[in-house]
PAZAPA-4460 file (N, C-alpha, C; in steps of 0.05 Angstrom, whole numbers, plus 32768, in hexadecimal, padded with zeros to 4 digits):
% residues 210
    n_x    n_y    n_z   ca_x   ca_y   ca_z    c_x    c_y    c_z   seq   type   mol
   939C   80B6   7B32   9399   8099   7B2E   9383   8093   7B1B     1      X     A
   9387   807C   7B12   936D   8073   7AFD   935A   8060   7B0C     2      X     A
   9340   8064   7B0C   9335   804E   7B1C   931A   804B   7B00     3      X     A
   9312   8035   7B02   9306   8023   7AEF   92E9   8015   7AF9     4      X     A
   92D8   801C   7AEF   92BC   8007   7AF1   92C2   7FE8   7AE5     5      X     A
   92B2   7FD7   7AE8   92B1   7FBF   7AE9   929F   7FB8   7ACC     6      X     A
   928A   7FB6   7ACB   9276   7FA7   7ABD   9272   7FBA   7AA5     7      X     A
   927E   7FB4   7A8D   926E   7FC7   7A73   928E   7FDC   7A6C     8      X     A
   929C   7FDB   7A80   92B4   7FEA   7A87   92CB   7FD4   7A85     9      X     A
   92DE   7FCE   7A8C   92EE   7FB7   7A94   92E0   7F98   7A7F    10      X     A
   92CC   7F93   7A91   92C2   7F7C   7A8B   92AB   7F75   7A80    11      X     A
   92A5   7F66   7A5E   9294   7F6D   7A48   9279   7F5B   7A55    12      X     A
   9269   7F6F   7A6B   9251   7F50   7A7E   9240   7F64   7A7C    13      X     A
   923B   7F7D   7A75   921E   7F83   7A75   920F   7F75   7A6C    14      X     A
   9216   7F5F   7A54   91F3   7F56   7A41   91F4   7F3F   7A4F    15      X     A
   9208   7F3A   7A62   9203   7F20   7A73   91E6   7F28   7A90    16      X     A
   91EF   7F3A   7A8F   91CA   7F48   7AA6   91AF   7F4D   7A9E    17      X     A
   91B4   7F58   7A85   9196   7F5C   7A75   918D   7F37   7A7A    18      X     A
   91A1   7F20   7A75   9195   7F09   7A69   9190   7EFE   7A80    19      X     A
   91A0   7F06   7A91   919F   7EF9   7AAF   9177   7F01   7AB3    20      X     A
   9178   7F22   7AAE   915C   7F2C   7AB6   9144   7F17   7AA8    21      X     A
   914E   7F16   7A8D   9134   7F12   7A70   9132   7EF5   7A90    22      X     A
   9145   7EE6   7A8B   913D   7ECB   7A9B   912F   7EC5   7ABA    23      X     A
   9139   7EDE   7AC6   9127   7ED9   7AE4   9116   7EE7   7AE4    24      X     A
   9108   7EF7   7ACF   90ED   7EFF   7AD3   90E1   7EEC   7ABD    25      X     A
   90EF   7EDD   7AAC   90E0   7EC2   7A9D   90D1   7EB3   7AAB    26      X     A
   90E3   7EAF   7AC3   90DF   7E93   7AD9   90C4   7E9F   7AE6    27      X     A
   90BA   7EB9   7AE5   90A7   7EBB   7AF8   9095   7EC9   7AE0    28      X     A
   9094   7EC7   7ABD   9083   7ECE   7AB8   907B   7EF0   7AAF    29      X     A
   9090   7EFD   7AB9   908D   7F12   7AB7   909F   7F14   7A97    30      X     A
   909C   7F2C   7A8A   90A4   7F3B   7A78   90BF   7F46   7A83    31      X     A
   90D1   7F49   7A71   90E5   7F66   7A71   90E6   7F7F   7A67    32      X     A
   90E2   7F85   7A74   90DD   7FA6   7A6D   90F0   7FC3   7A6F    33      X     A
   90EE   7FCC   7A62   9102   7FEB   7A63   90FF   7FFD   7A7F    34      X     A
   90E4   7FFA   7A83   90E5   8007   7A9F   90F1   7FF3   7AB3    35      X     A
   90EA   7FDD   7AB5   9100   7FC7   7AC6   9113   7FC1   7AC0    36      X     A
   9122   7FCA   7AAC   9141   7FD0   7AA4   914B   7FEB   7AB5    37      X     A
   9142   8004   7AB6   9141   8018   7ABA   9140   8016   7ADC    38      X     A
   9137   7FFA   7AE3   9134   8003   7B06   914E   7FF4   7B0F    39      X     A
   915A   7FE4   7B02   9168   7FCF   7B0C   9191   7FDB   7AFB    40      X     A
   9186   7FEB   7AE1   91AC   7FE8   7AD9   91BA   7FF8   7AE4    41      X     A
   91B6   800C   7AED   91C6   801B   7B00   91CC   8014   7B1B    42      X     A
   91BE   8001   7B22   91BA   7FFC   7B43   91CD   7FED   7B4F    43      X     A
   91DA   7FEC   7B69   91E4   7FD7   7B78   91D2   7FC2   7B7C    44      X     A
   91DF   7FB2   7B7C   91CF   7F8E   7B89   91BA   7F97   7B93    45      X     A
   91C3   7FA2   7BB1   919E   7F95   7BCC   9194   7FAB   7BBA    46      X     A
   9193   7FC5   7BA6   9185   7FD5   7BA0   9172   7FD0   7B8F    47      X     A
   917E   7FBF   7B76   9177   7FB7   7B60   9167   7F99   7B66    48      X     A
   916D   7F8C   7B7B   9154   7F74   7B8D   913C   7F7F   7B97    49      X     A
   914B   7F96   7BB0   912E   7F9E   7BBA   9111   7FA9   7B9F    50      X     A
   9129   7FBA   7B92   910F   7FC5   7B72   90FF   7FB1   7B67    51      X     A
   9111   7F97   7B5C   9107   7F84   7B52   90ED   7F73   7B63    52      X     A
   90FD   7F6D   7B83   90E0   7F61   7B90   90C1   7F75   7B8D    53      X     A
   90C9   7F91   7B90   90B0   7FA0   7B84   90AB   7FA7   7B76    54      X     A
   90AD   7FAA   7B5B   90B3   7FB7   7B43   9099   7F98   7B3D    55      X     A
   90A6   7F79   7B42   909D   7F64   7B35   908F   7F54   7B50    56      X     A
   9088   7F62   7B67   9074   7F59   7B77   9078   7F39   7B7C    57      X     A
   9093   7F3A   7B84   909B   7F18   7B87   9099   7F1D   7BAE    58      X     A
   9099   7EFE   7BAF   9093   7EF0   7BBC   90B3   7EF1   7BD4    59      X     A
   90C9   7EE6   7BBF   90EB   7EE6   7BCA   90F0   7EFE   7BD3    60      X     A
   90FF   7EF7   7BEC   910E   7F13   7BF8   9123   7F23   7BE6    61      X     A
   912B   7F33   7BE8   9145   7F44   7BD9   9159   7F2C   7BDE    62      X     A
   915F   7F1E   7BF0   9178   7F12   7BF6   9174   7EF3   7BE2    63      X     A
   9162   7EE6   7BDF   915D   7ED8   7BD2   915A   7ED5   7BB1    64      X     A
   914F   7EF7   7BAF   9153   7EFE   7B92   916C   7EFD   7B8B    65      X     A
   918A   7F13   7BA5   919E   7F0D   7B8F   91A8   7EF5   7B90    66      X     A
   91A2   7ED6   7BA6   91B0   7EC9   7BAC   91A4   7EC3   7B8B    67      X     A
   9193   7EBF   7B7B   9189   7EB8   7B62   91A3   7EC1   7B48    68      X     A
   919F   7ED7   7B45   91B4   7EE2   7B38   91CA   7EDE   7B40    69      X     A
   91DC   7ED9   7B59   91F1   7ECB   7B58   91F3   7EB5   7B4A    70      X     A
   91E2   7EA0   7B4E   91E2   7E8B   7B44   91E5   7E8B   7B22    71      X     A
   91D4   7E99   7B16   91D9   7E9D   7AFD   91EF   7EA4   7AF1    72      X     A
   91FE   7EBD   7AFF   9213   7ECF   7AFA   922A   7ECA   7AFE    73      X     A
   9230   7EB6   7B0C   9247   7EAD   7B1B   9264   7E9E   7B03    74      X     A
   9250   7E8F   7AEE   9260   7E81   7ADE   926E   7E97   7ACE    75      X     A
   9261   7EA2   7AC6   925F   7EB3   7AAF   927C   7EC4   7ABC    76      X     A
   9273   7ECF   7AD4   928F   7EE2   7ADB   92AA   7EC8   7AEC    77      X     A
   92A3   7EC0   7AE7   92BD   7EB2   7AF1   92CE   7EA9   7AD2    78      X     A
   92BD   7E9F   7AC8   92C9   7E92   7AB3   92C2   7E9C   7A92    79      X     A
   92AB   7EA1   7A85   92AA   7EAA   7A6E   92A7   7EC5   7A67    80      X     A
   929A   7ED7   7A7B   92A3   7EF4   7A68   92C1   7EFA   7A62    81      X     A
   92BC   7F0C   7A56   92D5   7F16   7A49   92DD   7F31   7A5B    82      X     A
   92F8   7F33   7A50   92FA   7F55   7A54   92FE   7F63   7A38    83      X     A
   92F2   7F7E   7A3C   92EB   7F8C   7A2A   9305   7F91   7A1D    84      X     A
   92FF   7F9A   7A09   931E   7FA2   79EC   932A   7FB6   79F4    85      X     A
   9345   7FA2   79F7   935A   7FBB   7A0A   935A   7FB4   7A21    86      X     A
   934E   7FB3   7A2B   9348   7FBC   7A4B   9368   7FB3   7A58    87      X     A
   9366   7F8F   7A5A   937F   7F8A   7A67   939A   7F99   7A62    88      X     A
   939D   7F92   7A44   93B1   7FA7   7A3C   93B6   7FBE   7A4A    89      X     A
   93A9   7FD7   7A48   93A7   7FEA   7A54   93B0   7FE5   7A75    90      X     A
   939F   7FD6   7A7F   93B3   7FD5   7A99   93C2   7FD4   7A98    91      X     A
   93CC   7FC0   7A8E   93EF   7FAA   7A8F   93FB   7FCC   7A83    92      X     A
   93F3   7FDB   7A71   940A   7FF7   7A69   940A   800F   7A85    93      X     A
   93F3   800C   7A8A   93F3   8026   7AA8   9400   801A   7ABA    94      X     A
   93FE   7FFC   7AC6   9412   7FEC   7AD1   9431   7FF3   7ACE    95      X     A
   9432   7FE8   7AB8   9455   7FEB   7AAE   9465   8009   7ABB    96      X     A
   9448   8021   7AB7   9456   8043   7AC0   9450   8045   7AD6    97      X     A
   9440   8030   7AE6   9445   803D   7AFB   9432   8042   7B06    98      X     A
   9422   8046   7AFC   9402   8057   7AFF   93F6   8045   7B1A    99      X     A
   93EB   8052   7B28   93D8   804A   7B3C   93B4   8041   7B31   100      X     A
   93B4   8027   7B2C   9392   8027   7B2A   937F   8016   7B3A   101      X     A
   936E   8014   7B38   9356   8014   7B4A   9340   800A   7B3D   102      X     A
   9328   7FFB   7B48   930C   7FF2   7B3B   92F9   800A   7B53   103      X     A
   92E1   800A   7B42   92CB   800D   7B58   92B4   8005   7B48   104      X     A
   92A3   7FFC   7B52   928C   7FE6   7B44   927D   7FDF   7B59   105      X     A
   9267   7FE2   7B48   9247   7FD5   7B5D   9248   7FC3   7B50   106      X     A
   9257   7FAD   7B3F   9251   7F90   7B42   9252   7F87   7B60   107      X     A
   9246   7F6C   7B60   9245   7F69   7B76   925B   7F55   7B7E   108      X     A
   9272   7F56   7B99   9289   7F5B   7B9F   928D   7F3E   7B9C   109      X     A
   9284   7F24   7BA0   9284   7F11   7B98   928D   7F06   7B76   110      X     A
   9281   7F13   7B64   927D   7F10   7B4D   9294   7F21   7B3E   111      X     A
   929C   7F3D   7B4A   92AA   7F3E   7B49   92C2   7F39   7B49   112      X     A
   92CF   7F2D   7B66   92E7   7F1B   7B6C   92EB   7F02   7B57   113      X     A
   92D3   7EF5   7B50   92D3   7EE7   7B37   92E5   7EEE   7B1F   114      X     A
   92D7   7F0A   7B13   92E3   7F14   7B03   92F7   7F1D   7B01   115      X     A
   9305   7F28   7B18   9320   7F33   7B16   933E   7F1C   7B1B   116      X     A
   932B   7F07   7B23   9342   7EE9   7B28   9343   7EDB   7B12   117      X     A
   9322   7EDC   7AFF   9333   7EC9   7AEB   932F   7EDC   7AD7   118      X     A
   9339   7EF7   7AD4   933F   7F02   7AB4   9352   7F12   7ABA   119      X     A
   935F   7F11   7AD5   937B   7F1B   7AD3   937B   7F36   7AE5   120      X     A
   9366   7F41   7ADF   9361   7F63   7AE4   936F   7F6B   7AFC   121      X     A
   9368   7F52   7B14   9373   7F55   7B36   938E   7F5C   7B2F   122      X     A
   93A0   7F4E   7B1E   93BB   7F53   7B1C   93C8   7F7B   7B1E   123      X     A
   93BA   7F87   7B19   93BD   7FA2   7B1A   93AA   7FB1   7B1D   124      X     A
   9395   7FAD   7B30   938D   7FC1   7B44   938B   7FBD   7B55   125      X     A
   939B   7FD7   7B5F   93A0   7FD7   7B7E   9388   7FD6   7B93   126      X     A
   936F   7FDC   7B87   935E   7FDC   7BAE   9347   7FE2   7B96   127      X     A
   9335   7FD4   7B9A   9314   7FD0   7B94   92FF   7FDC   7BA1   128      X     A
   92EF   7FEE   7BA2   92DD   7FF4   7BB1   92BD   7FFA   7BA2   129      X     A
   92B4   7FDF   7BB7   9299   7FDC   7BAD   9285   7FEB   7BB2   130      X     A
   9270   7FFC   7BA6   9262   8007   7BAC   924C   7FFA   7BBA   131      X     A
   9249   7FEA   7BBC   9231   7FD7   7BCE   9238   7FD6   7BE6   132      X     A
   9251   7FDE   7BE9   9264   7FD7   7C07   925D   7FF2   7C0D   133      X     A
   925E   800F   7C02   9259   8025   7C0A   923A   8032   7C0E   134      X     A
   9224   801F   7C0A   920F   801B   7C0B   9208   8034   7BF2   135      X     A
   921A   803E   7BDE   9208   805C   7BC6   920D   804A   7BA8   136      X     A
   91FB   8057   7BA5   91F8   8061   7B82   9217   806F   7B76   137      X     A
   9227   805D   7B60   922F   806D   7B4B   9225   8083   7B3C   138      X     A
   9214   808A   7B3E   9202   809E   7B39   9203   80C1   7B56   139      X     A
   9210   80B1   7B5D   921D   80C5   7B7A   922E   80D2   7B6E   140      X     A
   9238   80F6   7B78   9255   80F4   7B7B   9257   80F2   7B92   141      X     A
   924B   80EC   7BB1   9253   80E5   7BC1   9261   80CF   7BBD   142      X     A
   9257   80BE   7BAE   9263   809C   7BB2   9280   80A2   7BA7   143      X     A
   9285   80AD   7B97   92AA   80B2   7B85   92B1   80CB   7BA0   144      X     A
   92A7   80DC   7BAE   92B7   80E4   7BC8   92BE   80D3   7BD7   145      X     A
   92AA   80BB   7BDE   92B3   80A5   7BF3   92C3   808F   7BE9   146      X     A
   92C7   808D   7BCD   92D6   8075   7BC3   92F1   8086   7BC1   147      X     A
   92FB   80AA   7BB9   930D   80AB   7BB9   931F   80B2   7BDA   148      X     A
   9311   80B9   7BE9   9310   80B2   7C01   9318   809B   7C08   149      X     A
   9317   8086   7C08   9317   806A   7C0D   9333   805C   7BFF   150      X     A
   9336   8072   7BE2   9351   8071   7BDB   936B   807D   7BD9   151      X     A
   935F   8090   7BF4   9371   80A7   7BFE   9382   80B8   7BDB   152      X     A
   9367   80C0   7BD4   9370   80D7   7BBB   935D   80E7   7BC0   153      X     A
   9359   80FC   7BB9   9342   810C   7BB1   9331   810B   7B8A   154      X     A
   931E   810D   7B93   9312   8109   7B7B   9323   8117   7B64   155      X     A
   9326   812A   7B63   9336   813C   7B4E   9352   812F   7B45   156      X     A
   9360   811A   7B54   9378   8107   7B48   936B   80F2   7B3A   157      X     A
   934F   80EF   7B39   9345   80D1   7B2E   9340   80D0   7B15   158      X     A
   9342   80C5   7B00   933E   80C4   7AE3   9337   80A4   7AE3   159      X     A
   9311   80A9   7AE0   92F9   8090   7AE4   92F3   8086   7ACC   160      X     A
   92EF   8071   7AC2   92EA   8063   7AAB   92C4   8055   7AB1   161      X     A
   92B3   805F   7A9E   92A1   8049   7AAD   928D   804C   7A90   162      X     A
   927C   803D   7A89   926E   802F   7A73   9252   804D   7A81   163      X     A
   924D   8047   7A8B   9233   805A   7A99   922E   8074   7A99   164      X     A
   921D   807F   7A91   921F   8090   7A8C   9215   80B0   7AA2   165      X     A
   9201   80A5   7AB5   9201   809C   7AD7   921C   80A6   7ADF   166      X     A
   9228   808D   7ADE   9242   808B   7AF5   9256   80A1   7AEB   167      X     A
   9255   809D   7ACE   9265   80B8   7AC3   925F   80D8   7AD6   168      X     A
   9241   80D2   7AD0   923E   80EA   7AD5   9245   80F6   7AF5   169      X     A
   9237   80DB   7AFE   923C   80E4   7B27   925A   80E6   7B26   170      X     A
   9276   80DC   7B1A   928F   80E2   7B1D   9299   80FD   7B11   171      X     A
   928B   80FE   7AFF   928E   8123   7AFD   9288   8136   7B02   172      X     A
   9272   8133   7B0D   9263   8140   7B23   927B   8140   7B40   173      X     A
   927D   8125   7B4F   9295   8130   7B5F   92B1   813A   7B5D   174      X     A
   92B3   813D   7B49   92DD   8148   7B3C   92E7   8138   7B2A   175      X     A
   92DF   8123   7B27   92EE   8111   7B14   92F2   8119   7AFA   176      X     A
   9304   810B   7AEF   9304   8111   7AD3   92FF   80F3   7ACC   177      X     A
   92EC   80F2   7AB1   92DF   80DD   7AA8   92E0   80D5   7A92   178      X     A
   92E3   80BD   7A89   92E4   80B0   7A72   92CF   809E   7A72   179      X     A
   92BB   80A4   7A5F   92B0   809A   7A53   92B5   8075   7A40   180      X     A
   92A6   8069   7A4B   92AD   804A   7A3A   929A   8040   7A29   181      X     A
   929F   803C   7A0F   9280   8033   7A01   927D   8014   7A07   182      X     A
   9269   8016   7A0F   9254   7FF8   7A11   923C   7FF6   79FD   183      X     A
   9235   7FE2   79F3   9216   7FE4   79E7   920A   7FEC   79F7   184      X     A
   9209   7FE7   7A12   91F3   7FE9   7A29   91E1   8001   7A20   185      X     A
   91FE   8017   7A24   91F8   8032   7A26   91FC   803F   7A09   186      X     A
   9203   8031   79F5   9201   803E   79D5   91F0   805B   79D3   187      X     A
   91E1   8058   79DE   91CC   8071   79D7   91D5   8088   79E9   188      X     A
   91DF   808A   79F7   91E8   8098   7A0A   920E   80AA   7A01   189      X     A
   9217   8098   79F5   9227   80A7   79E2   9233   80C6   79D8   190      X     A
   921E   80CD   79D5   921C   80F1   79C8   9219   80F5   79EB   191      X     A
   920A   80F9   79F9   920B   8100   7A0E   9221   8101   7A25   192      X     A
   922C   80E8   7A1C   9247   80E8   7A2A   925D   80ED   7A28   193      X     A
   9264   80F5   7A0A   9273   8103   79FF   9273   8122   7A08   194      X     A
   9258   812C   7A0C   925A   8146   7A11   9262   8153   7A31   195      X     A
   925B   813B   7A42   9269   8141   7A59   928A   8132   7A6F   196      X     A
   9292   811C   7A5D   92A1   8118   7A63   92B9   811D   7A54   197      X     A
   92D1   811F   7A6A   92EB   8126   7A5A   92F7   8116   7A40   198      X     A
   92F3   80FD   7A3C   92EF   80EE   7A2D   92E5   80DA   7A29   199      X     A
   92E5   80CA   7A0E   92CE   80B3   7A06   92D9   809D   79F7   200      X     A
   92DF   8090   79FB   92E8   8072   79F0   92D1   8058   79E8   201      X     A
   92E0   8053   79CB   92D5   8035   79CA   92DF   8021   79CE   202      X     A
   92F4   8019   79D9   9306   8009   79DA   9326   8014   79EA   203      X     A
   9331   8007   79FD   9349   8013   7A0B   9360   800E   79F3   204      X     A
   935B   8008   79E4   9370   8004   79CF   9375   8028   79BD   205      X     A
   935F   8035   79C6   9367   804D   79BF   937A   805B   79CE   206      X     A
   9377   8058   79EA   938B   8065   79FB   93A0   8058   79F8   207      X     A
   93B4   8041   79EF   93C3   8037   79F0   93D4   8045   79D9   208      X     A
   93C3   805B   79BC   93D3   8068   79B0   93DF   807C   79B9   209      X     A
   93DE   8083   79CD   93E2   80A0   79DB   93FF   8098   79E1   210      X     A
***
């Protein structure tokens, strides 16, 4: 089966979080920084809150921080990001054969459902599983044993799509075979991910020559 990440993958919202960040550490004054990029882009929600309440010595609980970033994030995924080049397409063709697919994503499951109702995506995948619901890190291969688990496959039937280079890695680390997705996010990361994943795409419009 093909199962698919969410953010930077599927759906073009990574530079929608850097801005979300530049802005709620604006509001309190603080700077953005690489090391506070570094604690928060790989992370699930309460993970990437709890870092932030210490990382920036705030005052707000974790639950209040993300109720913040919902608020910000909410429009954006319901209504104006995009999906990345190809992407839909690509479904709608694995659709047509047949193919079994799947999301798994530490967006957070709210924001998500956003996304997959108004850009279509829900229309052809079969079962979502959020990593915030499994309390791990994409950065696991435990978390891709318990997501393929959860999708009654074993990791070794799964062929993973994800912008990250992280999540790449924790899915090939558990059996997966992995495709690589280019994002700016992760541009620099590139040569690196070429060298360990089965393949590397800039766009799903390449797989659609096959």
């Amino acid at each position: 089966m093909k199962l698919f990440d969410l953010d930077g993958t599927l759906l073009d919202s990574n530079g929608i979080w850097q801005e979300i960040d530049v802005a709620f550490l604006g509001r309190r004054g603080i700077p953005w920084s690489e090391e506070y990029n570094q604690g928060v882009i790989h992370a699930i929600f309460p993970t990437a809150a709890q870092f932030t309440k210490e990382f920036c010595h705030l005052e707000e609980s974790p639950e209040e921080i993300m109720a913040e970033w919902l608020d910000m994030a909410r429009e954006g995924y319901a209504h104006t990001l995009q999906a990345k080049e190809g992407a839909l397409d690509y479904l709608a063709r694995c659709a047509a054969r047949g193919e079994r697919m799947a999301l798994f994503t530490s967006a957070e499951p709210s924001l998500c459902r956003a996304a997959l109702e108004g850009r279509g995506f829900g229309r052809y995948l079969t079962q979502v599983v959020f990593a915030q619901e499994l309390g791990m890190e994409k950065r696991s291969p435990d978390a891709f044993r318990e997501a393929a688990r959860r999708l009654g496959v074993s990791p070794e039937e799964i062929t993973f799509f994800d912008d990250s280079p992280v999540a790449c890695r924790g899915a090939k680390e558990a059996g997966c075979t992995v495709i690589g997705v280019y994002d700016p996010l992760f541009a620099a990361y590139e040569e690196e991910m070429r060298g360990f994943c089965d393949g590397y795409i800039h766009s799903f419009r390449e797989l659609m020559e096959e």
